[in-house]
DOPARO-760981 format. One record per residue: x, y, z of N, C-alpha, C, O in turn; residue number from 1. Coordinates in Angstrom, 1 decimal. Each point is the difference from the previous one (the first is absolute). Layout:
REM DOPARO-760981
<<X,Y,Z>,<X,Y,Z>,<X,Y,Z>,<X,Y,Z>,NUM>
...
//
This chain:
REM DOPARO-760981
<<21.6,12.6,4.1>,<-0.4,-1.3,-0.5>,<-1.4,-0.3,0.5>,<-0.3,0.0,1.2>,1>
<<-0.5,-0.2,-2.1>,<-1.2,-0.5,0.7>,<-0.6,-1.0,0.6>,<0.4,-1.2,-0.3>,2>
<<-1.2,1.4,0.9>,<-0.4,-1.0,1.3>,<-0.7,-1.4,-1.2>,<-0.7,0.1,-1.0>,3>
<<1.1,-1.3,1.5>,<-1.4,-1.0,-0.4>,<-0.7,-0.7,0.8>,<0.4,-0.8,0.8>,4>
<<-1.6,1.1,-1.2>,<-1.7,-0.2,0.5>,<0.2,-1.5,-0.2>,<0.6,-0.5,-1.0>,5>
<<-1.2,0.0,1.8>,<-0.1,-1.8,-0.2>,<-1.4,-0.3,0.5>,<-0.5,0.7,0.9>,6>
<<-0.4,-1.9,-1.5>,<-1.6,-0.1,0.2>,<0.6,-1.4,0.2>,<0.8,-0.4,-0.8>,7>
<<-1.3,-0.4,2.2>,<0.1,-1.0,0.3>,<-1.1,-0.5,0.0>,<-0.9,0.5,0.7>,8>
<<0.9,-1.8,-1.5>,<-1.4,-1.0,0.3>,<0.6,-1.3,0.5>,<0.8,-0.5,-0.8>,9>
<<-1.0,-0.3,2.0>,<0.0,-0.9,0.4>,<-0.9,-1.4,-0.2>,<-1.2,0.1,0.4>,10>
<<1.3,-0.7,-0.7>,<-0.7,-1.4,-0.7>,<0.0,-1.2,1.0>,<1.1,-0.6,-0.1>,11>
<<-1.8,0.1,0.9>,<-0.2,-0.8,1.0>,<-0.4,-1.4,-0.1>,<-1.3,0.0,-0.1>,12>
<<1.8,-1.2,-0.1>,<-0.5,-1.0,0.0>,<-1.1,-0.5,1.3>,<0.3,-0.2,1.2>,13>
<<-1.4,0.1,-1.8>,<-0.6,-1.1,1.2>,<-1.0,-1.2,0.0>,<-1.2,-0.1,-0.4>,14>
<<1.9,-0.7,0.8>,<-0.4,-1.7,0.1>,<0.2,-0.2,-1.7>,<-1.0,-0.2,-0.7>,15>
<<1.9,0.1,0.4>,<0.6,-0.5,-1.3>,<-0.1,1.0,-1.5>,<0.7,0.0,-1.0>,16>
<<-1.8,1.1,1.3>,<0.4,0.8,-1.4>,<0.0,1.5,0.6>,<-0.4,0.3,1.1>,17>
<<1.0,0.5,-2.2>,<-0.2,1.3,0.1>,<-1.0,0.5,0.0>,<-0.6,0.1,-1.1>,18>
<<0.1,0.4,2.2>,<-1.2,0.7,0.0>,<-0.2,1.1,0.6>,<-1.2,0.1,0.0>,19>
<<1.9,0.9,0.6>,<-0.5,0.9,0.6>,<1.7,1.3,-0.1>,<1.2,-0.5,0.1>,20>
<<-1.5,1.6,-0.3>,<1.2,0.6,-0.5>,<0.0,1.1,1.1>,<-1.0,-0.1,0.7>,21>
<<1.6,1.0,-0.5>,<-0.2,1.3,0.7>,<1.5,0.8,-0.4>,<1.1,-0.3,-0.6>,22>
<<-1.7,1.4,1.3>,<1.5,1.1,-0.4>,<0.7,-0.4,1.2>,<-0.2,-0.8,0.8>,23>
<<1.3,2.2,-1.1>,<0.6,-0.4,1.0>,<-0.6,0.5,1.6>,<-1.1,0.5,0.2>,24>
<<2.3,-0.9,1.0>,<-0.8,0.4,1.5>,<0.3,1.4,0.1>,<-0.5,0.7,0.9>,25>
<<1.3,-0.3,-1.8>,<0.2,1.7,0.4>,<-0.9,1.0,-1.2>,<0.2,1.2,-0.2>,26>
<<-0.6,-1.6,0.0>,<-1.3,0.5,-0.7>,<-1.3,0.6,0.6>,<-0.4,-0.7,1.0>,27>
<<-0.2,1.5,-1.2>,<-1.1,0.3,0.7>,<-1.6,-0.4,0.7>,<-0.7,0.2,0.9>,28>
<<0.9,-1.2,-2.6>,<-1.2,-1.1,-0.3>,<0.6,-1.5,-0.2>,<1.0,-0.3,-0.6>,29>
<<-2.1,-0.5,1.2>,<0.7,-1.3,-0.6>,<-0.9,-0.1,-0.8>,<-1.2,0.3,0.2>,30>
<<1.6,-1.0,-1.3>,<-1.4,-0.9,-0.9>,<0.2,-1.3,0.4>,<1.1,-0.4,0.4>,31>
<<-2.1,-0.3,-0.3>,<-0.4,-1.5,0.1>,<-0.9,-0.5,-0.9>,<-1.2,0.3,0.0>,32>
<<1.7,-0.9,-0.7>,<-0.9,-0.5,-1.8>,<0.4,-1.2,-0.3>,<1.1,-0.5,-0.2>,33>
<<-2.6,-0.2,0.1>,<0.0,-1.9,-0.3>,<0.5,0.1,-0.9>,<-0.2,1.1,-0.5>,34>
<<0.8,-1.8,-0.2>,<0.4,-0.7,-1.3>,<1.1,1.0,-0.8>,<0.0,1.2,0.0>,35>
<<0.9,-2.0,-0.8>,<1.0,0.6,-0.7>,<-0.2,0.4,-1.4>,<0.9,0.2,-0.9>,36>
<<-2.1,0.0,0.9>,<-0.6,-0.1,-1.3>,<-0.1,1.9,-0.2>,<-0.1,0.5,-1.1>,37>
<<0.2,0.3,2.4>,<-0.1,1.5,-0.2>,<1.8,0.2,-0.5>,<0.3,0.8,-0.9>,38>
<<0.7,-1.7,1.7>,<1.2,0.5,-0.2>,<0.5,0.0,-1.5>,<1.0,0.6,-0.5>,39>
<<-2.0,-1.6,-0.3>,<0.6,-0.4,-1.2>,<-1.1,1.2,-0.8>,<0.0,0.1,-1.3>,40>
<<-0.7,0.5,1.7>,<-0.8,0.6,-1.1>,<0.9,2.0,0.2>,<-0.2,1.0,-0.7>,41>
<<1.2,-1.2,2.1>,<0.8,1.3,0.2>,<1.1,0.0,-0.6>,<0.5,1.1,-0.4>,42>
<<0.0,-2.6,0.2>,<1.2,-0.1,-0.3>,<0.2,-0.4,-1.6>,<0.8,-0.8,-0.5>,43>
<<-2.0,1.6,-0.4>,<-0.2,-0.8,-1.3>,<1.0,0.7,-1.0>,<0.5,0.9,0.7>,44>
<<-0.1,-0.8,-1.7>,<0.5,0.3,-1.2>,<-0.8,1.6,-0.5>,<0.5,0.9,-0.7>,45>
<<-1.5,-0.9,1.2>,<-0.5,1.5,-0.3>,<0.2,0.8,1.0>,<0.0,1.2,-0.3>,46>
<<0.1,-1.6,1.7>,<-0.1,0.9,1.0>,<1.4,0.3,-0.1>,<0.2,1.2,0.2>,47>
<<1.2,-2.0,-0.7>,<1.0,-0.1,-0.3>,<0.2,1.8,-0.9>,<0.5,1.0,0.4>,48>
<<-1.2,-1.4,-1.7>,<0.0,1.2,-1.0>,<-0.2,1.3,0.2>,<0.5,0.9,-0.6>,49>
<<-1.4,-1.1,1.8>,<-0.4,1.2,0.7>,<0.4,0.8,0.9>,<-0.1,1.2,0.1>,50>
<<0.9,-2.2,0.6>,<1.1,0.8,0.8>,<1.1,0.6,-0.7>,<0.4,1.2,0.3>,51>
<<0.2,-1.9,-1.4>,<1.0,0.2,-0.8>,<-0.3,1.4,-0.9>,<0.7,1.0,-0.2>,52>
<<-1.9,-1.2,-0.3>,<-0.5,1.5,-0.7>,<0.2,1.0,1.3>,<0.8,0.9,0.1>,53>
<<-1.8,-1.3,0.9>,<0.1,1.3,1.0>,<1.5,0.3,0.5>,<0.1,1.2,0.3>,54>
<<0.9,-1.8,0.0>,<0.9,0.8,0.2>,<1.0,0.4,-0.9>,<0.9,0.7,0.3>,55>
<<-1.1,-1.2,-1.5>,<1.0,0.5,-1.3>,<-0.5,0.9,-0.8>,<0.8,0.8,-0.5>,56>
<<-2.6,-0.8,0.1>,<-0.4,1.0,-0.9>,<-0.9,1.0,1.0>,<-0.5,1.0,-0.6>,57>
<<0.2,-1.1,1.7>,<-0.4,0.9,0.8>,<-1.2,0.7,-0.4>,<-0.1,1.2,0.0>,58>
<<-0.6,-1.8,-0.2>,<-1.9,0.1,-0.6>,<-0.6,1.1,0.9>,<0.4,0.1,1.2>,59>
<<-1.3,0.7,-1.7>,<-0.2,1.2,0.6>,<-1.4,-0.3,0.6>,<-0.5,0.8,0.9>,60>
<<-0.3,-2.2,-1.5>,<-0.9,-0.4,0.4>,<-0.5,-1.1,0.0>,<0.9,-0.8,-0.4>,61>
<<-2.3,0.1,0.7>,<0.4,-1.6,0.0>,<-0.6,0.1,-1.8>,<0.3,-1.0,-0.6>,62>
<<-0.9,1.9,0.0>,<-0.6,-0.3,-1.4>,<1.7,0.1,-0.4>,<0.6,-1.0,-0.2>,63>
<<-0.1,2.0,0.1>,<1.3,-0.2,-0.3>,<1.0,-1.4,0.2>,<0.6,-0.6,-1.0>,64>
<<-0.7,0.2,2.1>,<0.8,-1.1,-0.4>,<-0.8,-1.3,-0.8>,<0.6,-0.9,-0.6>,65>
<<-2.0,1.1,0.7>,<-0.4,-0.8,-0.8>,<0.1,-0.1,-1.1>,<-0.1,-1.1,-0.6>,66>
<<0.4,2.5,-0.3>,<1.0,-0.1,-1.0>,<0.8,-0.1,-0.4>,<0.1,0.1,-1.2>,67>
<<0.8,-0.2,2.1>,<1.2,-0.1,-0.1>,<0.4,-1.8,0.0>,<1.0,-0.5,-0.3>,68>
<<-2.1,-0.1,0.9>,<-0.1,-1.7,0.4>,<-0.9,-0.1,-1.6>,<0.0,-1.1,-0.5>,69>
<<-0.5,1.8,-0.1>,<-0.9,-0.8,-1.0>,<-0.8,-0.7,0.4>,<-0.3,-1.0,-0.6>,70>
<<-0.4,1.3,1.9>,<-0.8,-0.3,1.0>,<-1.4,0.3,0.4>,<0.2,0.8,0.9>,71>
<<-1.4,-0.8,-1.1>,<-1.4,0.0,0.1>,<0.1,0.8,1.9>,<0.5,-0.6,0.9>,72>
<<-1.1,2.0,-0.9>,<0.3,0.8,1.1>,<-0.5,-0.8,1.3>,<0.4,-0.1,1.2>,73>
<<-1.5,-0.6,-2.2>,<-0.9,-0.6,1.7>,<0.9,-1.2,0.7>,<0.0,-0.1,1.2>,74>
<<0.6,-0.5,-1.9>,<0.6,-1.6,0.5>,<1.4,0.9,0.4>,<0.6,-0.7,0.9>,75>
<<0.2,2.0,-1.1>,<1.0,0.0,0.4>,<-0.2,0.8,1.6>,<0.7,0.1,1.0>,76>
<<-1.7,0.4,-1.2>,<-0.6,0.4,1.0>,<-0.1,-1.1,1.3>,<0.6,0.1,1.1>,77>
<<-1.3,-0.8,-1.5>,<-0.3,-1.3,1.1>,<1.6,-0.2,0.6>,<0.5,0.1,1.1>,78>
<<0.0,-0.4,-2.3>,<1.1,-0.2,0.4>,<0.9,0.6,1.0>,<0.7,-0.6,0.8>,79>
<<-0.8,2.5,-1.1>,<0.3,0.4,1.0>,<-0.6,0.2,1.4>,<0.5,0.5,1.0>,80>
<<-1.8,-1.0,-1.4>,<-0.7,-0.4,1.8>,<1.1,-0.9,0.9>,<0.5,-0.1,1.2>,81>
<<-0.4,-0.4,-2.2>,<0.6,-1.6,1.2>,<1.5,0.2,0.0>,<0.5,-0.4,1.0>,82>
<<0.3,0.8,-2.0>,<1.4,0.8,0.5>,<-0.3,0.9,1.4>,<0.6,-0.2,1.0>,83>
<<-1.5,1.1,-1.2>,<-0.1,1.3,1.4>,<-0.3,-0.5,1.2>,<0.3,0.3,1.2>,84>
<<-1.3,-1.5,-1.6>,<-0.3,-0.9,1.3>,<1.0,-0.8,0.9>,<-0.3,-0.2,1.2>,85>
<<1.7,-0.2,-1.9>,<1.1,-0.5,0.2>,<0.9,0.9,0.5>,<0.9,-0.3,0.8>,86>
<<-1.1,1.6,-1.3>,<1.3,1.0,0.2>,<0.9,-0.1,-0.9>,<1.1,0.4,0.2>,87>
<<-1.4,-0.9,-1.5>,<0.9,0.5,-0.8>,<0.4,1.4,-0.7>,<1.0,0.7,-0.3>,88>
<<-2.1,-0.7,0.1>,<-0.2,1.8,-1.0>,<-1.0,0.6,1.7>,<-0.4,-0.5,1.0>,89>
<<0.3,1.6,-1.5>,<-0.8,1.2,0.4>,<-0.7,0.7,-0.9>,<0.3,-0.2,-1.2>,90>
<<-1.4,0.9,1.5>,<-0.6,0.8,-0.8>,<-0.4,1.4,0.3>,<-0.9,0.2,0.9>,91>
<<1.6,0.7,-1.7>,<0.1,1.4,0.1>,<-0.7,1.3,-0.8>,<0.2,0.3,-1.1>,92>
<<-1.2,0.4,2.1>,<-1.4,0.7,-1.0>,<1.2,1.3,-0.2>,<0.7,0.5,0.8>,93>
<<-0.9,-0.2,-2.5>,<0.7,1.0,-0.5>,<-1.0,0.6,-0.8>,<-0.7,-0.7,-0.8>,94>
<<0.3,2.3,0.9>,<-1.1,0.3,-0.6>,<0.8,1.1,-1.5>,<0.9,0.9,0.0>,95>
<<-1.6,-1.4,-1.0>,<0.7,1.2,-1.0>,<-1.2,0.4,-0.6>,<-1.0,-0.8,0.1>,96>
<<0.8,2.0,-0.9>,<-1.0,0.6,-0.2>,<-1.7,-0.8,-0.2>,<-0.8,-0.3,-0.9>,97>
<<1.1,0.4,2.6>,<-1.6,-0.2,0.4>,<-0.1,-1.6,-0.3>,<-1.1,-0.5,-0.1>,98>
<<2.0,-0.2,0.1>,<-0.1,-1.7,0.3>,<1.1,-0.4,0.8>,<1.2,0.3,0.1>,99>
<<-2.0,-1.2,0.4>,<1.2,-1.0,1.3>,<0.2,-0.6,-0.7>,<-1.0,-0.5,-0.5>,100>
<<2.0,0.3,0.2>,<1.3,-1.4,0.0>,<0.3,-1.1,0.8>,<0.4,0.4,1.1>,101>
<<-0.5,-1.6,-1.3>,<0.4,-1.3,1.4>,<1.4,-0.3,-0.7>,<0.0,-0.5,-1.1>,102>
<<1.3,0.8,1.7>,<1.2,-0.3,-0.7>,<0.3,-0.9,0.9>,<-0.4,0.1,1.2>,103>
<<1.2,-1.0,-1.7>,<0.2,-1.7,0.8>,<1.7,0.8,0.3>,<0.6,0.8,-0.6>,104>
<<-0.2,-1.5,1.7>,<1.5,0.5,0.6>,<0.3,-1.7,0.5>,<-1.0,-0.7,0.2>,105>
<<2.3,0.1,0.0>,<0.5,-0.8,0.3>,<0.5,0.2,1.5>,<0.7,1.0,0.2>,106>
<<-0.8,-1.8,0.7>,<-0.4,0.5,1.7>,<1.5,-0.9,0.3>,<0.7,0.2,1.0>,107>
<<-0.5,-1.3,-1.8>,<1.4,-0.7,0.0>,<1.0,-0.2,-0.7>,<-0.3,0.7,-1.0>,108>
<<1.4,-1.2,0.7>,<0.5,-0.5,-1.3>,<0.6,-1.4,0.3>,<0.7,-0.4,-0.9>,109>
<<-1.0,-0.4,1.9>,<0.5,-1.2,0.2>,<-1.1,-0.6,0.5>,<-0.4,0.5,1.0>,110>
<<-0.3,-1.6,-1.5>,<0.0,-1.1,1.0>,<0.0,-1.2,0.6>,<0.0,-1.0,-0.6>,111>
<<0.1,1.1,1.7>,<0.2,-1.3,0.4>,<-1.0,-1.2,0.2>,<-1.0,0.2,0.6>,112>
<<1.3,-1.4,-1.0>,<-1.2,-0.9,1.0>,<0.9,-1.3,0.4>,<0.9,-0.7,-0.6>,113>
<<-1.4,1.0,1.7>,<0.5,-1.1,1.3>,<-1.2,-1.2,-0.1>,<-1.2,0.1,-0.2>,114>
<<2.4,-1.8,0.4>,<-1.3,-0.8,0.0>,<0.4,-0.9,1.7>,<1.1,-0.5,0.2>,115>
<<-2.1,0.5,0.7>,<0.3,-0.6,1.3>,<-1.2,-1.5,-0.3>,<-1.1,-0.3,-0.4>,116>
<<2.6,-0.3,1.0>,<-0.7,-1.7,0.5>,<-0.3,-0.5,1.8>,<-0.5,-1.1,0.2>,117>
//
């Protein structure tokens, strides 16, 4: 049976709004980041698609899943900056005749977000 990976983000009220988020304490890194305006640009409808392609059609590269999103390479790209930045995906150099490959891998399949008052 296989194991599941859980990516915890915690969401922190302080002095009346959400502002400041972090992972979890058993994590290596904490993040500390003003405003909830990053969580909603992680948690969008495309970053959505992208996870969902990368673990069901299993893209051999990020131009690959770009087409497989009907997606412009460069913006899905960005996109996977700020997934890898999170720990959602990883990025894996595969070389095949005489080119590297960046293939996106899914580092979780659950996650969580915790909101503390």
């Amino acid at each position: 049976m296989p194991t599941t990976k859980i990516r915890e983000i915690t969401i922190t009220e302080s002095k009346g709004a959400f502002n400041i988020f972090k992972k979890s304490k058993s994590s290596k890194e904490d993040y500390d980041f003003s405003g909830i305006q990053l969580l909603r640009q992680l948690l969008s409808n495309e970053k959505a698609r992208i996870l969902h392609v990368i673990k069901h059609e299993n893209p051999q590269s990020i131009y690959d899943l770009a087409k497989k999103l009907g997606r412009g390479f460069k913006s899905v790209q960005d996109d996977i900056k700020l997934l890898k930045r999170f720990g959602f995906v990883e990025i894996t150099e595969e070389t095949t005749k005489n080119r590297i490959r960046h293939k996106p891998k899914l580092t979780s399949d659950t996650i969580s977000i915790n909101l503390k008052f």
